[in-house]
C-alpha positions in Angstrom: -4.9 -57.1 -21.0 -4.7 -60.8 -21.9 -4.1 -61.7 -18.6 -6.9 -59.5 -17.0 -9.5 -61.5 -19.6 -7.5 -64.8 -18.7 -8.3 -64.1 -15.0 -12.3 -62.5 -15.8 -13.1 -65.8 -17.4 -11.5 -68.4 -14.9 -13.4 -66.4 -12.3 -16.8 -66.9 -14.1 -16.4 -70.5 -14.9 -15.3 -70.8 -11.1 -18.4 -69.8 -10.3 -20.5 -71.4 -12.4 -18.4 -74.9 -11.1 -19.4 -73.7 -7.4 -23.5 -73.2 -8.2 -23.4 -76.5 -10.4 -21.9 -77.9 -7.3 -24.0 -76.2 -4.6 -27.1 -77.2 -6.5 -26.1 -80.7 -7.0 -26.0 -81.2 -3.2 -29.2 -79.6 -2.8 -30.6 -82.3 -4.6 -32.4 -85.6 -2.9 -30.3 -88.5 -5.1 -33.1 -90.1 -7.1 -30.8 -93.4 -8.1 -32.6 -95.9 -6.3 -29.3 -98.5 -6.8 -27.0 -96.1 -4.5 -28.3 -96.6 -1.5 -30.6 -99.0 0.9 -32.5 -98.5 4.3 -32.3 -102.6 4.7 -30.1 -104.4 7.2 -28.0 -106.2 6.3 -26.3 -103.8 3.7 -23.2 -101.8 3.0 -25.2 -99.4 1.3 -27.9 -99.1 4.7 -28.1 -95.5 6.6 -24.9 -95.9 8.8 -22.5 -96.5 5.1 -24.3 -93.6 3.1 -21.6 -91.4 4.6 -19.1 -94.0 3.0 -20.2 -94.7 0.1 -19.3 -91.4 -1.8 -17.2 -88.4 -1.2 -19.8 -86.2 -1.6 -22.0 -88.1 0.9 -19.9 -87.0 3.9 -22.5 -85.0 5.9 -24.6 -88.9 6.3 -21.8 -89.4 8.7 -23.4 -87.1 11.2 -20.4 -86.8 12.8 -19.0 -84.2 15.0 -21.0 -80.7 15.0 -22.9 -82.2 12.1 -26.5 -81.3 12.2 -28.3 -83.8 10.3 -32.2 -84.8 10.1 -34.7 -86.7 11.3 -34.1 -86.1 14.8 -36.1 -87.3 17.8 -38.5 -84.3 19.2 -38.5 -84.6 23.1 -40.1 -82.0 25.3 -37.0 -81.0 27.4 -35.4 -79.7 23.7 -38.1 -77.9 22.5 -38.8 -73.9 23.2 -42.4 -73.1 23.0 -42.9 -69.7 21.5 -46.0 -68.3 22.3 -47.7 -66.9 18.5 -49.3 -68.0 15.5 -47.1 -69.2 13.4 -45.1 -67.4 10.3 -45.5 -70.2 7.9 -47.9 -68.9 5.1 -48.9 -71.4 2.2 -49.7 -70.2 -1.3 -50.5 -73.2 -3.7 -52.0 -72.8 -7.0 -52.7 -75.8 -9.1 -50.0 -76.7 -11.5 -49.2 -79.6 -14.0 -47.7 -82.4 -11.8 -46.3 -86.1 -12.2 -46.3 -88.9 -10.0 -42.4 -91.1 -10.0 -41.9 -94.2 -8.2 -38.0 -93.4 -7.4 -38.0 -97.3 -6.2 -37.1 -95.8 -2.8 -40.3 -94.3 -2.6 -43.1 -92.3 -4.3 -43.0 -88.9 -5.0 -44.7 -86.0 -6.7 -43.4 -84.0 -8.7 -44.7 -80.4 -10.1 -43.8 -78.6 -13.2 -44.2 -74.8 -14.0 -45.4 -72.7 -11.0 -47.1 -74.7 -7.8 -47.5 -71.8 -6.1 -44.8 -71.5 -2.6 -44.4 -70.8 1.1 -43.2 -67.5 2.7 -41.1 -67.8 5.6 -39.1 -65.5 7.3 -39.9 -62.9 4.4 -38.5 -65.6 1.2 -40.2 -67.7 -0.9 -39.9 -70.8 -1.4 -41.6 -72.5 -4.8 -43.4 -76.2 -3.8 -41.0 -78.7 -5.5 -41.8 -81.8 -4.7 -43.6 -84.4 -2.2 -42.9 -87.5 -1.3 -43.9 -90.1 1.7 -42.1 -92.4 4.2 -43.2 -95.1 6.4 -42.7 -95.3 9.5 -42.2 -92.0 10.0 -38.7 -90.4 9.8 -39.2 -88.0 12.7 -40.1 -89.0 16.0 -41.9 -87.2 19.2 -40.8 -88.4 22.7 -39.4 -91.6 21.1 -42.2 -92.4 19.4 -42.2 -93.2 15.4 -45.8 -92.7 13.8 -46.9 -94.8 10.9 -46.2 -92.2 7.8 -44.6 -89.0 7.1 -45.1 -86.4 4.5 -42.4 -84.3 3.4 -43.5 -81.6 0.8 -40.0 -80.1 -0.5 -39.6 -76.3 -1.5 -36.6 -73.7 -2.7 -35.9 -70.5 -2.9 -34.3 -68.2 -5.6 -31.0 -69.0 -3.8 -31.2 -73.3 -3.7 -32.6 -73.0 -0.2 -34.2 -76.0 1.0 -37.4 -75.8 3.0 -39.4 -78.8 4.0 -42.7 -79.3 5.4 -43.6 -82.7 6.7 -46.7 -84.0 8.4 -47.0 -87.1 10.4 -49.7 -89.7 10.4 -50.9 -92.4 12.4 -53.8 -95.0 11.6 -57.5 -94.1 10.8 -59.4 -91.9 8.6 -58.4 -92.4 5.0 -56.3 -89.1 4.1 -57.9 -87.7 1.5 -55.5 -86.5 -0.9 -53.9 -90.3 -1.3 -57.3 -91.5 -1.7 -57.1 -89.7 -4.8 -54.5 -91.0 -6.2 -54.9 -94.8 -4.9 -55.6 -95.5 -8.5 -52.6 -94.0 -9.9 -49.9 -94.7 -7.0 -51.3 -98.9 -8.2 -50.3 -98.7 -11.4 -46.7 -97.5 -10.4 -46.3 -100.6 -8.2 -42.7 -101.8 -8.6 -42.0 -100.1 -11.9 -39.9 -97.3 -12.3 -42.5 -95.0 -14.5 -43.9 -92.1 -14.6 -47.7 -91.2 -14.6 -48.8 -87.5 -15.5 -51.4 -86.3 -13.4 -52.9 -83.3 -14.8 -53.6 -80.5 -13.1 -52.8 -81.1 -9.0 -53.4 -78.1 -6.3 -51.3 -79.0 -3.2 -53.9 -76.8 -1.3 -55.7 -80.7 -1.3 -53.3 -82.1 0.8 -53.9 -81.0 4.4 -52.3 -80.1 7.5 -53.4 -80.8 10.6 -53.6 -78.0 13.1 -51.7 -74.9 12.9 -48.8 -75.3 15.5 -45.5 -76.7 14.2 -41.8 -77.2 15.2 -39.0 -75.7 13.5 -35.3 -76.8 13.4 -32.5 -76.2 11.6 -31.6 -79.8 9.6 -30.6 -81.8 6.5 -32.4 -83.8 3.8 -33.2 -87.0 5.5 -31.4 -89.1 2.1 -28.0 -88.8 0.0 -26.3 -86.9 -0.2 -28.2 -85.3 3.3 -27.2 -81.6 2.9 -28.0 -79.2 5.9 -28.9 -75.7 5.9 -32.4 -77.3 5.7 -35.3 -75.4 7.8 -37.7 -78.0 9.0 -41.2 -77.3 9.8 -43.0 -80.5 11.5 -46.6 -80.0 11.9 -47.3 -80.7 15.9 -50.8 -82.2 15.5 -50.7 -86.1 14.0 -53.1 -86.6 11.2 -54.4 -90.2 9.6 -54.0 -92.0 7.2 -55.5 -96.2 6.7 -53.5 -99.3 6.7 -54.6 -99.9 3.6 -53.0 -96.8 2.0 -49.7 -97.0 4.1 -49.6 -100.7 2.3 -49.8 -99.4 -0.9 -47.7 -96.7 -0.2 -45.0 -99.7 0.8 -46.2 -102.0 -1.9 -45.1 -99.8 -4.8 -41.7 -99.6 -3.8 -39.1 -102.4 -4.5 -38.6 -104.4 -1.3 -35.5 -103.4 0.0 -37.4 -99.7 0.5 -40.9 -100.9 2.2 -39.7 -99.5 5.2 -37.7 -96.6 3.9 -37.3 -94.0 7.1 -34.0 -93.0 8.0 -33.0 -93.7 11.8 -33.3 -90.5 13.9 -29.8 -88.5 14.2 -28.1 -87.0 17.8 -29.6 -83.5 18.1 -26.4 -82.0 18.9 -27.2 -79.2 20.9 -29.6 -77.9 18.5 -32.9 -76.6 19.9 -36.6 -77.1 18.6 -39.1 -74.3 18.7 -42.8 -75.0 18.9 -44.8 -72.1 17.2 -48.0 -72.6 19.3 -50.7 -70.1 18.7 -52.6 -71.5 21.9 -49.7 -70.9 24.1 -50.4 -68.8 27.6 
């Protein structure tokens, strides 16, 4: 009987270890001091692999299937409906971090989420990077927004939106002020009450890939959905944006990964 309890217990804490594990890698490492994008560096993109055991998948090694990739046409599969990507934000109480790497938003009790494929995935997070991590027939754009979900389950979803130079975006004009006071200090500033509905998305078509987060310790299983159409965003607010951060992370994209005989699909509502 002792043995039977001996061997109930050791299979609950077991599992407990695994999801305290599991969640841990599902995690974007907020550290700033464990990692660079700089070159010269041993702790720049092509070492985060190195640098810690758990960091492995950064090698993109092998089979790996690591993010952000470059989107060319001849990899891309165009299917031909609207796509299954529905958004249901609600405003929430939400913070704004400078993680020294970059700025982020945070939100606290219940954003509102995404559906896809039938889950939902609750808004976690959103943060910026300049240049843009992804890239579409070789071409980098001048910002990227990734907007980070899970599900019930640690699933990561991400939804990002590129930008090139123009119109203000509205949604950092709003916090201009705020994103200022942050510059080069690793604090904090509450924001009230922030609906995510604000920021927008430009178009309805999107791609959709299979990949990892784009930082340490760059676990996959990630689904990716890249808005197709570019949106805007000024000079002056992709300088702030850079300006905040501490200088080894002004330019903090990740270089684009091989593709590795993954495919793309483009949900394009306008498709013949």
């Amino acid at each position: 009987m002792k043995i039977k309890c001996c061997i109930a217990l050791f299979s609950t804490f077991l599992l407990i270890f695994l999801y305290a594990v599991s969640f841990i890698l599902a995690q974007e490492v907020e550290n700033e001091a464990e990692f660079e994008y700089k070159e010269p560096s041993k702790k720049a993109p092509q070492f985060w692999g190195e640098l810690k055991k758990e960091w492995g998948a950064c090698k993109a090694a092998g089979d790996h299937n690591q993010s952000p990739v470059d989107i060319s046409n001849e990899n891309v599969e165009v299917i031909a409906k609207a796509g299954d990507l529905i958004r249901n934000y609600k405003p929430a109480d939400a913070e704004l971090k400078n993680r020294g790497h970059d700025i982020a938003i945070y939100w606290t009790g219940d954003p509102g989420s995404i559906k896809i494929d039938g889950s939902d995935y609750l808004l976690q997070q959103c943060h910026w990077h300049s240049p843009s991590e992804h890239s579409i027939n070789g071409q980098r754009y001048d910002m990227e927004l990734h907007m980070v979900h899970k599900d019930k389950q640690d699933k990561v979803a991400v939804v990002g939106q590129l930008y090139k130079i123009g119109k203000p975006d509205a949604f950092l004009s709003k916090l201009s002020e705020e994103i200022a006071l942050l510059t080069d200090k690793r604090v904090n500033k509450g924001l009230g009450k922030l609906d995510a509905r604000e920021i927008e998305m430009a178009g309805r078509n999107y791609y959709r890939y299979m990949g990892s987060l784009t930082v340490p310790p760059c676990s996959e299983g990630v689904t990716w959905r890249l808005n197709q159409e570019v949106g805007t965003v000024s000079q002056d607010q992709v300088k702030l944006l850079r300006d905040a951060v501490h200088d080894y992370a002004d330019e903090n994209a990740r270089p684009v990964q091989p593709l590795n005989r993954r495919k793309i699909q483009l949900y394009r509502q306008d498709a013949n």
